[in-house]
C-alpha positions as MATLAB code, in Angstrom:
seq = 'XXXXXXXXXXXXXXXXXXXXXXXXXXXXXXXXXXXXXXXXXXXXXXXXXXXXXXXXXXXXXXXXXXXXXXXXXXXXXXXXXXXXXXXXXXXXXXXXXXXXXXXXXXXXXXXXXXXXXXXXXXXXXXXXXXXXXXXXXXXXXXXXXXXXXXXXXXXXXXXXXXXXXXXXXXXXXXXXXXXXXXXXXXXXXXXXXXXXXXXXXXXXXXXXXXXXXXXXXXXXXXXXXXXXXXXXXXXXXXXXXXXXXXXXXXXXXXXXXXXXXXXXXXXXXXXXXXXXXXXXXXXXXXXXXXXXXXXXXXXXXXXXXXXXXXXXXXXXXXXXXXXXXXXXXXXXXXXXXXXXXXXXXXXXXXXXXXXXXXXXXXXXXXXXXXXXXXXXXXXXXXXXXXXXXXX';
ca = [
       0.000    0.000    0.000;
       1.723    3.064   -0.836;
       1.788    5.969    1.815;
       0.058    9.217   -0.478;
       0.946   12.481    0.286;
      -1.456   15.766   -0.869;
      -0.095   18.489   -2.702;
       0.673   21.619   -0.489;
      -2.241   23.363   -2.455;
      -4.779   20.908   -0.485;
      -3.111   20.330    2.443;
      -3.489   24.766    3.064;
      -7.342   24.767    1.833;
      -9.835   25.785    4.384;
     -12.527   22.694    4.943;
     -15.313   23.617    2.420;
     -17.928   25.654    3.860;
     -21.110   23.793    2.235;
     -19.466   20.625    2.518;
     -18.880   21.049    6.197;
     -22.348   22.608    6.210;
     -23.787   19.251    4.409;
     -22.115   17.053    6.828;
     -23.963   18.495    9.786;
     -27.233   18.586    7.963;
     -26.411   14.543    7.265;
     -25.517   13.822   10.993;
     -28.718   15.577   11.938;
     -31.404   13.660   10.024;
     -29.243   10.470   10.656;
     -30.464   10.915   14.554;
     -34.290   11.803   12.655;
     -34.501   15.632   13.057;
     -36.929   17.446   11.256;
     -34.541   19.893    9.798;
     -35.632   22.987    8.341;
     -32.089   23.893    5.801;
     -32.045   27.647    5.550;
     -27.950   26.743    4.849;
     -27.111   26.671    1.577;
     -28.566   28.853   -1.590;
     -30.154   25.752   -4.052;
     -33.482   26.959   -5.057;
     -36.243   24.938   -3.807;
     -38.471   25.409   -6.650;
     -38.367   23.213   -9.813;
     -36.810   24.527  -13.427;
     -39.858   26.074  -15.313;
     -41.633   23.085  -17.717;
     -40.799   24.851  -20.613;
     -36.872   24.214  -19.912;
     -37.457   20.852  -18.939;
     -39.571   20.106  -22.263;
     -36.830   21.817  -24.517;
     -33.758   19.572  -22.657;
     -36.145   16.293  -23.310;
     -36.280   17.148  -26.936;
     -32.531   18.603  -27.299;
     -31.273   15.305  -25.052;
     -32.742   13.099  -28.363;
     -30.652   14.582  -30.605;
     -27.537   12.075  -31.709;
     -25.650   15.300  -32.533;
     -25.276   16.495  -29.168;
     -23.933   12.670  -27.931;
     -20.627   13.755  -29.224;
     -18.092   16.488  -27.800;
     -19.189   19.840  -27.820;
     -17.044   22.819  -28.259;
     -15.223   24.391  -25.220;
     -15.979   27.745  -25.808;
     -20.395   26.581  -25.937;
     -22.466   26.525  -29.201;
     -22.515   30.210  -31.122;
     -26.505   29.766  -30.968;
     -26.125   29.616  -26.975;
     -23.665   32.507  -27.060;
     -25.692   34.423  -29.659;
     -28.696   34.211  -27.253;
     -26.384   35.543  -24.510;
     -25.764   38.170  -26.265;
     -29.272   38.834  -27.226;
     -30.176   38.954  -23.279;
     -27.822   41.125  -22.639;
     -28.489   43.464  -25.276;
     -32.250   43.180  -23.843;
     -31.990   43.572  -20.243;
     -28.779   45.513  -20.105;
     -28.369   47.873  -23.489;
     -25.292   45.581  -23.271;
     -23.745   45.022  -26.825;
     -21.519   41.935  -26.825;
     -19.860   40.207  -30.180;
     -20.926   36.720  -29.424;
     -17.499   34.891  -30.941;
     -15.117   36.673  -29.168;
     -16.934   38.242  -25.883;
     -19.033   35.332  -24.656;
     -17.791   32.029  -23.474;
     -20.018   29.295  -22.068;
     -19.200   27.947  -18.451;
     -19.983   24.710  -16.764;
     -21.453   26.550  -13.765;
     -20.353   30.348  -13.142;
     -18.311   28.631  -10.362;
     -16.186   26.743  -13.071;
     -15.006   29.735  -15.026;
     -14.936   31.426  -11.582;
     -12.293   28.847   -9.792;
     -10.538   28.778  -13.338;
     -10.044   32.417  -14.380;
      -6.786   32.849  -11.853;
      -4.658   30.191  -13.361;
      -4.941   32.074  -16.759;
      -3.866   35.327  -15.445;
      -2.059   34.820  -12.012;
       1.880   33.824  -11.199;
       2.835   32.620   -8.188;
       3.273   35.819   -5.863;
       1.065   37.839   -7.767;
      -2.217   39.326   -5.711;
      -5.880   38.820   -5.965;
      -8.121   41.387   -4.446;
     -10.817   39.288   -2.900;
     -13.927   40.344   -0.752;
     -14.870   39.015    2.382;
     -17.252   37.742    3.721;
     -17.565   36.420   -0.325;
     -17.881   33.115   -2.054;
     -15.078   30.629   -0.949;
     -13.906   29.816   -4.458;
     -12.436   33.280   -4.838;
      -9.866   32.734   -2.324;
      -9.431   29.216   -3.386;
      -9.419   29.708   -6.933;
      -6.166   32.125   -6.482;
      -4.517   29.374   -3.986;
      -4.485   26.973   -6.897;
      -3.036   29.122   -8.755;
      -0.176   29.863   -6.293;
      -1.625   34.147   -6.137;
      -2.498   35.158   -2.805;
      -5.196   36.808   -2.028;
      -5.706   40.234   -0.365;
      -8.783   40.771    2.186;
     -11.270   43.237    1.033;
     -13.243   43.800    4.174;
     -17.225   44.368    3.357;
     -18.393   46.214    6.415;
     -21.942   47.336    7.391;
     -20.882   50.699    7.856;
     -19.721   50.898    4.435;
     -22.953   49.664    3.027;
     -21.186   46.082    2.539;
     -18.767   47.883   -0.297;
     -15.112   47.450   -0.623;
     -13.011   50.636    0.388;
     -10.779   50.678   -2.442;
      -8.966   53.116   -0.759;
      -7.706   51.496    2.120;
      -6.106   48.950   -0.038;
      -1.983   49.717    0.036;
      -0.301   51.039   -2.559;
       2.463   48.428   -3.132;
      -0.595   46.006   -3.028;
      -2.067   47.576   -6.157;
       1.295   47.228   -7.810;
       1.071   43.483   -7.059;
      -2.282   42.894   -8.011;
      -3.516   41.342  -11.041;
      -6.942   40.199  -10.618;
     -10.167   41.974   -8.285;
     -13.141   39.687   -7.498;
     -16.678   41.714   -7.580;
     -19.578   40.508   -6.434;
     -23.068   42.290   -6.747;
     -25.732   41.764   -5.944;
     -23.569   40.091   -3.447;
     -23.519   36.475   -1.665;
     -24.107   36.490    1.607;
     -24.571   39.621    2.302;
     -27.307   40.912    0.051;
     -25.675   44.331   -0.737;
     -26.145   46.062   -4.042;
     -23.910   48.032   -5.793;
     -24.247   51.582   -7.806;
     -22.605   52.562  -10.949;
     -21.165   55.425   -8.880;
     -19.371   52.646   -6.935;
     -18.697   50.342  -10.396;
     -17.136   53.481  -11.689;
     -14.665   53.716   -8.886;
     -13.480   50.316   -9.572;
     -13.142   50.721  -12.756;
     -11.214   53.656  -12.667;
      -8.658   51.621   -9.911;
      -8.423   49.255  -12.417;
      -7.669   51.188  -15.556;
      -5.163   52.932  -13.223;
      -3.026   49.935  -11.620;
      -3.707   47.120  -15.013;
      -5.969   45.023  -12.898;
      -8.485   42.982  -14.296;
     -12.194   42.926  -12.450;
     -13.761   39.873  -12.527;
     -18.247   40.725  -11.854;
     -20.033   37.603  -10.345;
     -23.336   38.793  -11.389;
     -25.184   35.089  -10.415;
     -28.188   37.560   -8.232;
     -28.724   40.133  -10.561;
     -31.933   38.893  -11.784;
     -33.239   37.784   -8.174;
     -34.678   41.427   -7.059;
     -37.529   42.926   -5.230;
     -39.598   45.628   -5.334;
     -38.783   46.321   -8.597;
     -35.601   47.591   -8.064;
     -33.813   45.966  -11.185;
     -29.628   45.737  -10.429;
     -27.474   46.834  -12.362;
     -24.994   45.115  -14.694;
     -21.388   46.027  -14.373;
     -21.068   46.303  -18.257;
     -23.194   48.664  -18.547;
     -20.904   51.817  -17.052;
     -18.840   53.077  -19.227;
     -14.648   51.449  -19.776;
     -16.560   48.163  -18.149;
     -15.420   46.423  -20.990;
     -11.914   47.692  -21.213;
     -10.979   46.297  -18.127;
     -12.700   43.269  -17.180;
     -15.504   40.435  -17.382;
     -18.648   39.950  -15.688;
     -19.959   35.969  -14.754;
     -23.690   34.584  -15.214;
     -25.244   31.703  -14.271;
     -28.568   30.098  -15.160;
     -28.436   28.304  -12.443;
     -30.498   30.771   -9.508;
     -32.762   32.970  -12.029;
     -33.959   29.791  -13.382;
     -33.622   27.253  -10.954;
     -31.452   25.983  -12.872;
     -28.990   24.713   -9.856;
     -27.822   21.389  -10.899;
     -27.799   21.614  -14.953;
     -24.722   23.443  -14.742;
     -24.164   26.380  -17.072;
     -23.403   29.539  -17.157;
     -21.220   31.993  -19.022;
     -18.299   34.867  -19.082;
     -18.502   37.542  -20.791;
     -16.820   40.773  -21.822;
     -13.223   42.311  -22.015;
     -12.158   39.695  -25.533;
      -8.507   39.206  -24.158;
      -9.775   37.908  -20.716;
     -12.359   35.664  -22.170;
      -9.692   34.062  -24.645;
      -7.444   33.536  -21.414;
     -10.092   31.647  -19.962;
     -10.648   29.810  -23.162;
      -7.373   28.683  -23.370;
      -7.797   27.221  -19.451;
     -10.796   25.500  -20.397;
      -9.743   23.951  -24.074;
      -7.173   22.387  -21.803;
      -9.201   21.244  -18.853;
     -12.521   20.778  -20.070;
     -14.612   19.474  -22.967;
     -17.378   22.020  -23.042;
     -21.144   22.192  -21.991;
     -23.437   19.227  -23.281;
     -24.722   20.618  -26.045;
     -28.643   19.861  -24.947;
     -27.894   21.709  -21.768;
     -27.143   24.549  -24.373;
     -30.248   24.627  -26.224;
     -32.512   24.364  -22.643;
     -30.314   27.495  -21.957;
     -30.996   29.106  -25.410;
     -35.145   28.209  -24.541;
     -34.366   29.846  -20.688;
     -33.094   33.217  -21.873;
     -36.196   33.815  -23.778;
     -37.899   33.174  -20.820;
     -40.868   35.476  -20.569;
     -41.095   38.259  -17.262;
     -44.850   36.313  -16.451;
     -42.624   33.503  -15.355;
     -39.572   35.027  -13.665;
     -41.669   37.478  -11.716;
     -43.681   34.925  -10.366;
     -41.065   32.977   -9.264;
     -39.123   36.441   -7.871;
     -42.571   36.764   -5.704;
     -42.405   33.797   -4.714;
     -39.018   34.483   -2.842;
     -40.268   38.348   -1.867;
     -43.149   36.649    0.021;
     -40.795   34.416    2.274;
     -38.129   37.724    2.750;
     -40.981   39.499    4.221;
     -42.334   36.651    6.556;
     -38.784   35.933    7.651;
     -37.853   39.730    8.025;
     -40.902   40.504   10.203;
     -39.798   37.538   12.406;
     -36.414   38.260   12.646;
     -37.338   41.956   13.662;
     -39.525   40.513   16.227;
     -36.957   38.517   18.125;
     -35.112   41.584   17.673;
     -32.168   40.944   15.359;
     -31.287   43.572   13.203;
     -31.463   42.665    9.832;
     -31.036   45.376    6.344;
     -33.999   44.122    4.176;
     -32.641   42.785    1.620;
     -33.310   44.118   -2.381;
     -31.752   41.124   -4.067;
     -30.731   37.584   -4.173;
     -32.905   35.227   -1.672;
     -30.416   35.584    1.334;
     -30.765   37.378    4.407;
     -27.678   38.653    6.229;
     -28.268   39.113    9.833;
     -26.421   39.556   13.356;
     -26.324   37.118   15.814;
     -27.832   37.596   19.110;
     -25.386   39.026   22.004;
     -23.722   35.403   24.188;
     -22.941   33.805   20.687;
     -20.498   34.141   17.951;
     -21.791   32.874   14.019;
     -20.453   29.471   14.623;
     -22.008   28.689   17.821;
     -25.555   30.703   16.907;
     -25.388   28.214   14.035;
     -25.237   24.788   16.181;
     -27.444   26.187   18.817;
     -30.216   26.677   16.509;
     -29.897   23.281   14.871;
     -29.513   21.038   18.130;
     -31.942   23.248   19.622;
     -34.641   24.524   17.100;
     -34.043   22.264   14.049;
     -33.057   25.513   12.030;
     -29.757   25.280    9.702;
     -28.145   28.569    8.494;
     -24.898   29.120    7.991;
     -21.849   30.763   10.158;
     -20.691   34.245    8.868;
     -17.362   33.811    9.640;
     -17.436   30.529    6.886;
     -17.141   33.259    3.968;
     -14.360   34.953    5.869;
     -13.066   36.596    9.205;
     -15.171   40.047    8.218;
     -18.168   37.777    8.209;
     -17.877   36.767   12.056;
     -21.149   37.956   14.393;
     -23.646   37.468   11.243;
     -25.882   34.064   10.134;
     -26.774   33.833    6.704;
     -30.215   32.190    5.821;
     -31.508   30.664    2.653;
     -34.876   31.440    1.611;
     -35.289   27.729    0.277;
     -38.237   26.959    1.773;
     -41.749   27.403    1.588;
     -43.213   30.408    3.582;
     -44.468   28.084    6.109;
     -41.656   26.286    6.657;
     -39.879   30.004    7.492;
     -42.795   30.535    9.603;
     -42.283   27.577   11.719;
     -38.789   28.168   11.459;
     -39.357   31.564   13.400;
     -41.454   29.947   15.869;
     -38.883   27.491   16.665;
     -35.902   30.209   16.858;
     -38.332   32.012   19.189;
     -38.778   29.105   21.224;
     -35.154   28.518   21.988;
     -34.297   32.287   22.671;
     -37.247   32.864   25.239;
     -39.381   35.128   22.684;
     -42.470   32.630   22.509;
];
């Protein structure tokens, strides 16, 4: 039996935050709890009929049982461009500034090995999406801590960041409207980081997954839409939460036409592309019409306000949130994230997930899903109120 060894590069990664988070949630309904998973962000609600229909048919084609293209079909990346050009005023030459992902979190964790030596920096927010971080370690970058405070609206300070760090920097992770904290940028703010990077040769890389999970009306912007956008950087989509879409796996890059063919060339070498009847499902979810996406967006409004009016009742502050479906809020005073977290689930049957598991900044919040039905968050409250002597 031979004695094997892991690389440095896993040895220094962090334990995964939803695979930690999974194991608990297995260990609990192991001993038979009825758990009610507010944890992780995998839309509860199924992939519209239409989409389904369209993959049946696509799936039946013999042409799409052999290897597709790495960089997606140009009918897939032709209807990207066609959304974008609808929702955003967004114009986008679909062979050379739209690449199709396996997953936003594919192109995501690949995107630093394409432009990132060993030694170079990464501007990463925190509390953010783990794979930022980890994407750079792989890469052998390290990554620089940009704090998102509440007293900064959950916004970078781009100005606090050294000077001999911006030298060093090659790559600066953006993420609006942003995961877990709910925040929402303006192109007052997008301008700012555009500017830095213009200034220092950094490229901005957008995760846009949320932008199309809003409320009230209040529509987010797209960071290609302010002006130089495109000179400096890329923005990533994913079908994955606008359309339920969670487990299909696809999504796309697109923008600045250097930094998409540098994450081409990373994929042609690690991947063999999308299946092709994902693609056309993908094609049939972008012309989605706004009867079905609203209703599902009201669907998820509904639950923020039951969960927001019980939060404020057991009195823990909480910014309502205008987009995505999480809700970002401080844990009571006697507890820090971690052990809020495992007090509600051994005591209530509630899972949400420890701030301080997207980062140090993150520490004295609990981020909560809105996965479930609005009962299920009702109950949820009750239970939470139960344990903390507010019934």
């Amino acid at each position: 039996m031979i004695k094997v060894h892991m690389a440095d590069r896993v040895r220094s990664l962090p334990p995964y935050l939803f695979a930690a988070i999974d194991k608990m949630k297995q260990e609990a309904l192991s001993r038979g709890v009825d758990l009610i998973d507010l944890s992780i962000g995998d839309p509860d609600l199924p992939t519209p009929v239409h989409i389904v229909e369209a993959m049946k048919l696509a799936a039946e084609k013999p042409a799409h049982h052999r290897y597709p293209s790495y960089e997606g079909m140009l009918s897939f990346r032709e209807s990207v461009a066609a959304w974008y050009r609808q929702r955003f005023a967004v114009t986008l030459d679909p062979k050379t500034e739209v690449l199709s992902l396996i997953g936003s979190k594919e192109g995501i964790g690949h995107i630093p090995l394409a432009f990132v030596n060993p030694g170079d920096v990464v501007l990463v927010p925190s509390p953010g999406y783990p794979v930022y971080p980890v994407g750079t370690l792989f890469a052998g970058g390290e990554s620089y801590i940009m704090p998102l405070r509440e007293e900064n609206a959950f916004l970078p300070d781009f100005k606090a960041i050294p000077g001999d760090v911006l030298k060093r920097a090659k790559l600066m992770f953006l993420n609006y409207p942003n995961n877990p904290t709910a925040a929402t940028a303006s192109a007052d703010f997008f301008k700012e980081a555009i500017a830095l990077a213009a200034q220092h040769n950094i490229i901005i890389c957008h995760d846009a997954a949320y932008s199309e999970m809003y409320y009230d009306g209040e529509r987010p912007i797209s960071f290609l839409e302010v002006d130089g956008a495109k000179d400096v950087g890329i923005e990533f989509h994913s079908l994955s939460k606008t359309y339920n879409m969670t487990g299909w796996r696809l999504g796309f890059a697109v923008g600045n036409k250097d930094v998409i063919a540098g994450l081409g060339k990373i994929k042609s070498n690690l991947d063999s592309g999308v299946f092709q009847a994902v693609q056309e499902a993908g094609i049939v979810a972008l012309q989605t019409g706004e009867s079905v996406l609203s209703g599902i967006r009201d669907v998820y409004q509904g639950r923020r306000d039951v969960f927001c009016a019980g939060l404020k009742e057991l009195g823990m502050p909480i910014n309502r949130p205008k987009a995505t479906f999480y809700l970002w809020a401080r844990v009571p005073s006697g507890f820090d994230s971690s052990t809020f977290v495992t007090h509600l689930m051994n005591k209530a049957g509630v899972l949400g997930t420890p701030g301080v598991g997207f980062g140090t900044p993150g520490e004295g919040y609990i981020r909560f899903a809105l996965t479930q039905s609005a009962d299920r968050i009702k109950e949820a409250v009750e239970r939470i109120k139960s344990v903390m002597g507010k019934a």
